[in-house]
Chimera marker file (.cmm) of the C-alpha trace (Angstrom):
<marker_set name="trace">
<marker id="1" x="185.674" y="141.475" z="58.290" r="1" g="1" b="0" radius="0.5"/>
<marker id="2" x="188.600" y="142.989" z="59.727" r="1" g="1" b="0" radius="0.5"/>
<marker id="3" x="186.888" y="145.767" z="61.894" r="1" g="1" b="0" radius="0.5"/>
<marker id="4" x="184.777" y="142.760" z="63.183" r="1" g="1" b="0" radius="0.5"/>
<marker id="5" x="187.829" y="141.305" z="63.886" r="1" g="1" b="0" radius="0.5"/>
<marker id="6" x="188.996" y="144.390" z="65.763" r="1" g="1" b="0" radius="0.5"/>
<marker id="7" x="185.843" y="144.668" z="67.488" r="1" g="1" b="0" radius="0.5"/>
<marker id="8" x="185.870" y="140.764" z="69.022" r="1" g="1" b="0" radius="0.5"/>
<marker id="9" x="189.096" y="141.205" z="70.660" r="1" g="1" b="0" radius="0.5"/>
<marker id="10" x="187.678" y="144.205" z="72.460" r="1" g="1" b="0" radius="0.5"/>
<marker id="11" x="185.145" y="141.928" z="73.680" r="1" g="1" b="0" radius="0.5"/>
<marker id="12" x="182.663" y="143.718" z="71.613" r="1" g="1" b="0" radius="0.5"/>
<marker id="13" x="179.695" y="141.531" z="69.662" r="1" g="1" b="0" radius="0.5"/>
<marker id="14" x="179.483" y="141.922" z="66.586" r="1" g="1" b="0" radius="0.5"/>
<marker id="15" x="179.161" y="140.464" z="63.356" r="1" g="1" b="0" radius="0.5"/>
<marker id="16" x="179.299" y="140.985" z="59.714" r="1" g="1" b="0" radius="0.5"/>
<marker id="17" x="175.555" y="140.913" z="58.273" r="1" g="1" b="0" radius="0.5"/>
<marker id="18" x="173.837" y="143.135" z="55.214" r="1" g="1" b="0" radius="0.5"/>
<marker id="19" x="172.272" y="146.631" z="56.216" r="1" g="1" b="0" radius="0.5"/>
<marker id="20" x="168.834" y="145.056" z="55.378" r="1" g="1" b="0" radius="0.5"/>
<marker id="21" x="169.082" y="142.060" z="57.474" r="1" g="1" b="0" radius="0.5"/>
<marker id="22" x="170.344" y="143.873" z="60.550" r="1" g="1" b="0" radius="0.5"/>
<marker id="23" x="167.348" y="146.313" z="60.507" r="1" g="1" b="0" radius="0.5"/>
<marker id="24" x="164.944" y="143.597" z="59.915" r="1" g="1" b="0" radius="0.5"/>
<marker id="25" x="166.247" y="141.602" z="63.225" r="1" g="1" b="0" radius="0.5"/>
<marker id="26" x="166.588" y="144.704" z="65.174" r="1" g="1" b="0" radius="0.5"/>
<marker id="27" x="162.749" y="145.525" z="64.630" r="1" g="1" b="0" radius="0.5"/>
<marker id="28" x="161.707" y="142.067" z="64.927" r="1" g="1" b="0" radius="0.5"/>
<marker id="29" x="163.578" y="141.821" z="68.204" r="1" g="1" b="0" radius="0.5"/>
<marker id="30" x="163.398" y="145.409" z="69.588" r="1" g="1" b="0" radius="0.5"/>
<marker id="31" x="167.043" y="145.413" z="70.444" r="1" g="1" b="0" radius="0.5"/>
<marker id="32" x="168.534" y="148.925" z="71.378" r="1" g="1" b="0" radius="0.5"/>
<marker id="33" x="171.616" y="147.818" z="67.758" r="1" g="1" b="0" radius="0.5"/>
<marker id="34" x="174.129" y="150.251" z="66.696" r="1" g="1" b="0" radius="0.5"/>
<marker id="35" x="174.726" y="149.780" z="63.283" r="1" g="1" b="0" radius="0.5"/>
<marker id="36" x="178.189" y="150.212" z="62.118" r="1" g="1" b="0" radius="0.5"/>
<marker id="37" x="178.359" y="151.180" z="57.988" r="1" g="1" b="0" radius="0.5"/>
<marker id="38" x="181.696" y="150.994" z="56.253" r="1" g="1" b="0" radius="0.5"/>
<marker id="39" x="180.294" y="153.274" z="53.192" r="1" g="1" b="0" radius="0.5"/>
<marker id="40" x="182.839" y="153.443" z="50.593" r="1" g="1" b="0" radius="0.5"/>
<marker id="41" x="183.512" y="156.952" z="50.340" r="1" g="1" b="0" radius="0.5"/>
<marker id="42" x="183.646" y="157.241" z="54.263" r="1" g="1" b="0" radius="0.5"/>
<marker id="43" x="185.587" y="154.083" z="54.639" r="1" g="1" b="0" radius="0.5"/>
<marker id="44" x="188.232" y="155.616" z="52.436" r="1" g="1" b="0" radius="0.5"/>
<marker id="45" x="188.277" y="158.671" z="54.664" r="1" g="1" b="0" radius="0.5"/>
<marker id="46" x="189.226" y="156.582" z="57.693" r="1" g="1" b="0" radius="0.5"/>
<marker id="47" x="185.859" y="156.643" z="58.521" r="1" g="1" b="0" radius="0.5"/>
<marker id="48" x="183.025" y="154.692" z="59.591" r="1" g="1" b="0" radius="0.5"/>
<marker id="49" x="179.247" y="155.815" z="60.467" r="1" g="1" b="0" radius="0.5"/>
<marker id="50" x="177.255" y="154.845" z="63.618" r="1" g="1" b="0" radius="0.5"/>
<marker id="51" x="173.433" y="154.477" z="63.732" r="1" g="1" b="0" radius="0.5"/>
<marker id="52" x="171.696" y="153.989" z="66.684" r="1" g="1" b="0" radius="0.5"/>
<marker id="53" x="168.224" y="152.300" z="65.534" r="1" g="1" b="0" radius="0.5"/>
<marker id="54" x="165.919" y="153.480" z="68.426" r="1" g="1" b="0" radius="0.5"/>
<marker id="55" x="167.034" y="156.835" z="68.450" r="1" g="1" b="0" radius="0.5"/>
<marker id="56" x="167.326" y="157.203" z="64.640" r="1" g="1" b="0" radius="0.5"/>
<marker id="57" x="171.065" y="159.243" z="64.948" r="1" g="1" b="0" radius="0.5"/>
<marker id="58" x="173.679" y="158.573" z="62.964" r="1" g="1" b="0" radius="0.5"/>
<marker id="59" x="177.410" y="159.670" z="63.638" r="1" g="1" b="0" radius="0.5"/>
<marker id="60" x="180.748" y="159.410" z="61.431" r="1" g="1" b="0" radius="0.5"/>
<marker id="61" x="183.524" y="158.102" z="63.839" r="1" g="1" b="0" radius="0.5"/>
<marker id="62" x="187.032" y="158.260" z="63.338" r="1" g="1" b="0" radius="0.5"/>
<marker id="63" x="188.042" y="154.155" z="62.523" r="1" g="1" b="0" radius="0.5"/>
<marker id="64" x="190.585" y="154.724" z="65.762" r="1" g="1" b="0" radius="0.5"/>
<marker id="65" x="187.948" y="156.221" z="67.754" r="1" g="1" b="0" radius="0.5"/>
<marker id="66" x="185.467" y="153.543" z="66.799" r="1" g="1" b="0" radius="0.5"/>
<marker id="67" x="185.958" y="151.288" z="69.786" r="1" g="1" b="0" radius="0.5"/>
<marker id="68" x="186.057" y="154.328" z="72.631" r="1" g="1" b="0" radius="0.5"/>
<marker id="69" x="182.616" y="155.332" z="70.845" r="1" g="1" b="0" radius="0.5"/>
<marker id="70" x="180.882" y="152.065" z="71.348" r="1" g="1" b="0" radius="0.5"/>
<marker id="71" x="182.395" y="151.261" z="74.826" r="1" g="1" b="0" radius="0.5"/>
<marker id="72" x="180.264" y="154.544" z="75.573" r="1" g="1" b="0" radius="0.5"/>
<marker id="73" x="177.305" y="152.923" z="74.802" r="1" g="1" b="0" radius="0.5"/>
<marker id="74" x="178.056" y="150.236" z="77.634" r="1" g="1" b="0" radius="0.5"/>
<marker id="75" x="178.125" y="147.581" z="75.101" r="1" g="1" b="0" radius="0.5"/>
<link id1="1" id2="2" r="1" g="1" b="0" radius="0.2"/>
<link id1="2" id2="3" r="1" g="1" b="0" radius="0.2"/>
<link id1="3" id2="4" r="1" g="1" b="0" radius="0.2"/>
<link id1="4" id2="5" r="1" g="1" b="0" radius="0.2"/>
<link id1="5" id2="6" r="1" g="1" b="0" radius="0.2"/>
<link id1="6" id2="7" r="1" g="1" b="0" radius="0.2"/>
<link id1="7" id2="8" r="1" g="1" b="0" radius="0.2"/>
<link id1="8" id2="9" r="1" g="1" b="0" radius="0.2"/>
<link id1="9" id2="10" r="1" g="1" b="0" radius="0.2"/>
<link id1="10" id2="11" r="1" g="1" b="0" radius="0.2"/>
<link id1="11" id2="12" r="1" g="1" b="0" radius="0.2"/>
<link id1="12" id2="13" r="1" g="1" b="0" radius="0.2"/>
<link id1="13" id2="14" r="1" g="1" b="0" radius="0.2"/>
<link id1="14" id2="15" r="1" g="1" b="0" radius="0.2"/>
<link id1="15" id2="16" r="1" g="1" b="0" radius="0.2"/>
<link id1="16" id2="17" r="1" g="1" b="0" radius="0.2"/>
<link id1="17" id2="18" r="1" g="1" b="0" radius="0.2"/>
<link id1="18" id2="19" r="1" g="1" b="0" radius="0.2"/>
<link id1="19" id2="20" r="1" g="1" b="0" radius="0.2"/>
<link id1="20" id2="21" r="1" g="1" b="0" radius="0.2"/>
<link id1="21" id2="22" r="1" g="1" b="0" radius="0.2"/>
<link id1="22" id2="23" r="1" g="1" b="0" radius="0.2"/>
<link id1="23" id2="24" r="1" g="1" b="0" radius="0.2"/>
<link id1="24" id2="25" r="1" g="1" b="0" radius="0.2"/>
<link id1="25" id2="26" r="1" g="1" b="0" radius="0.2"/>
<link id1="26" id2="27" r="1" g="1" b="0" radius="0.2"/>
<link id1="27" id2="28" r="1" g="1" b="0" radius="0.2"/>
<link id1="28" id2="29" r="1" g="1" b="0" radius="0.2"/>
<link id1="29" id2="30" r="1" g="1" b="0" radius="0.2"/>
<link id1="30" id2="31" r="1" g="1" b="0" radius="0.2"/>
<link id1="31" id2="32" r="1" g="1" b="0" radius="0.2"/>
<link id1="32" id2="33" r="1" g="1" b="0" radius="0.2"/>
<link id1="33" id2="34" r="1" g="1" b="0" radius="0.2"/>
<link id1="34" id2="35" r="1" g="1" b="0" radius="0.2"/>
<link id1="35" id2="36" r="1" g="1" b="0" radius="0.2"/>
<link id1="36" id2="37" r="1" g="1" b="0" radius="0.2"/>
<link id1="37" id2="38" r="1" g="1" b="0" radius="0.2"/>
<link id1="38" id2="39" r="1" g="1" b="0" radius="0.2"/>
<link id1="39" id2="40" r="1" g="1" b="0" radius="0.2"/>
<link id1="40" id2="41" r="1" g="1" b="0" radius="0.2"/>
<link id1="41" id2="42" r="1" g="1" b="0" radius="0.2"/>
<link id1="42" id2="43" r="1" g="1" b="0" radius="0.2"/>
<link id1="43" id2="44" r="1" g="1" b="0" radius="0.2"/>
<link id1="44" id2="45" r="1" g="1" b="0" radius="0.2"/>
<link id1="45" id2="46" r="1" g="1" b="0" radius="0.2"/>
<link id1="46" id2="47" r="1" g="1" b="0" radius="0.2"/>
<link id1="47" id2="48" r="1" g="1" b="0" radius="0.2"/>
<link id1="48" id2="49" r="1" g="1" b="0" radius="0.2"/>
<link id1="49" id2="50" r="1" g="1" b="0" radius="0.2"/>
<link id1="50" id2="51" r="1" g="1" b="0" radius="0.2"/>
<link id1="51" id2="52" r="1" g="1" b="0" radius="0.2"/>
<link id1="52" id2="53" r="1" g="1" b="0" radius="0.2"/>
<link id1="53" id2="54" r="1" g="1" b="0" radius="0.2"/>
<link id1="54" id2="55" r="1" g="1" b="0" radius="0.2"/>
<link id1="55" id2="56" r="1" g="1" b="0" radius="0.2"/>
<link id1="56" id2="57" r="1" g="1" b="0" radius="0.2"/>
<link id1="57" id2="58" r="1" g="1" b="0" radius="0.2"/>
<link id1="58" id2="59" r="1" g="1" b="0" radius="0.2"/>
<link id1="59" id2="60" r="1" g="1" b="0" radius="0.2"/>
<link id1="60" id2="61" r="1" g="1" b="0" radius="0.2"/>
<link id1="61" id2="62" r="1" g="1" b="0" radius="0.2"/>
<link id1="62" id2="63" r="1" g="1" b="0" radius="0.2"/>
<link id1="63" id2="64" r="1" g="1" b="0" radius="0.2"/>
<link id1="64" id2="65" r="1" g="1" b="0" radius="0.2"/>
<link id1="65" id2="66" r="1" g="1" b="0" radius="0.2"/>
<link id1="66" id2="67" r="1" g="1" b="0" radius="0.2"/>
<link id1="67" id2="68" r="1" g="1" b="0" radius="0.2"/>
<link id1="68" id2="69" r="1" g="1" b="0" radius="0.2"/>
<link id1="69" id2="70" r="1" g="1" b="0" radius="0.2"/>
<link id1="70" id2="71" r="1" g="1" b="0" radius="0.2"/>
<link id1="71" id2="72" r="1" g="1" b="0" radius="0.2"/>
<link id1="72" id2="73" r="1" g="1" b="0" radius="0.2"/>
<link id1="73" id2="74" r="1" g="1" b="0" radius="0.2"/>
<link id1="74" id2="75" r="1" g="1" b="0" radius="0.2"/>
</marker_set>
């Protein structure tokens, strides 16, 4: 909750919902969604992974770079 936290003060929307559920509405309504995933093991490294649905690429991000990344995505 805290990284969604993080991300609403950068004016970024976002919200905390299972992996599942936010491929299901992303297909259903053919948004471009990056899907942030706070993995265990790559949470712990200061990490977090980015998957862009539509283009089916996923990238680990530095936590501290996290909101740079996405603000390149013109979200």
């Amino acid at each position: 909750m805290e990284m969604v936290a993080e991300l609403w003060e950068e004016n970024i929307r976002a919200e905390f919902v299972p992996l599942r559920d936010q491929y299901e509405y992303a297909s259903d309504h053919n948004n471009i969604c990056l899907v942030v995933i706070t993995d265990t093991g790559v949470f712990q490294k200061g990490s977090v992974q980015v998957r862009h649905l539509e283009l089916k690429r996923e990238k680990e991000i530095g936590r501290e770079n996290l909101v740079k990344y996405l603000y390149g995505y013109s979200i």
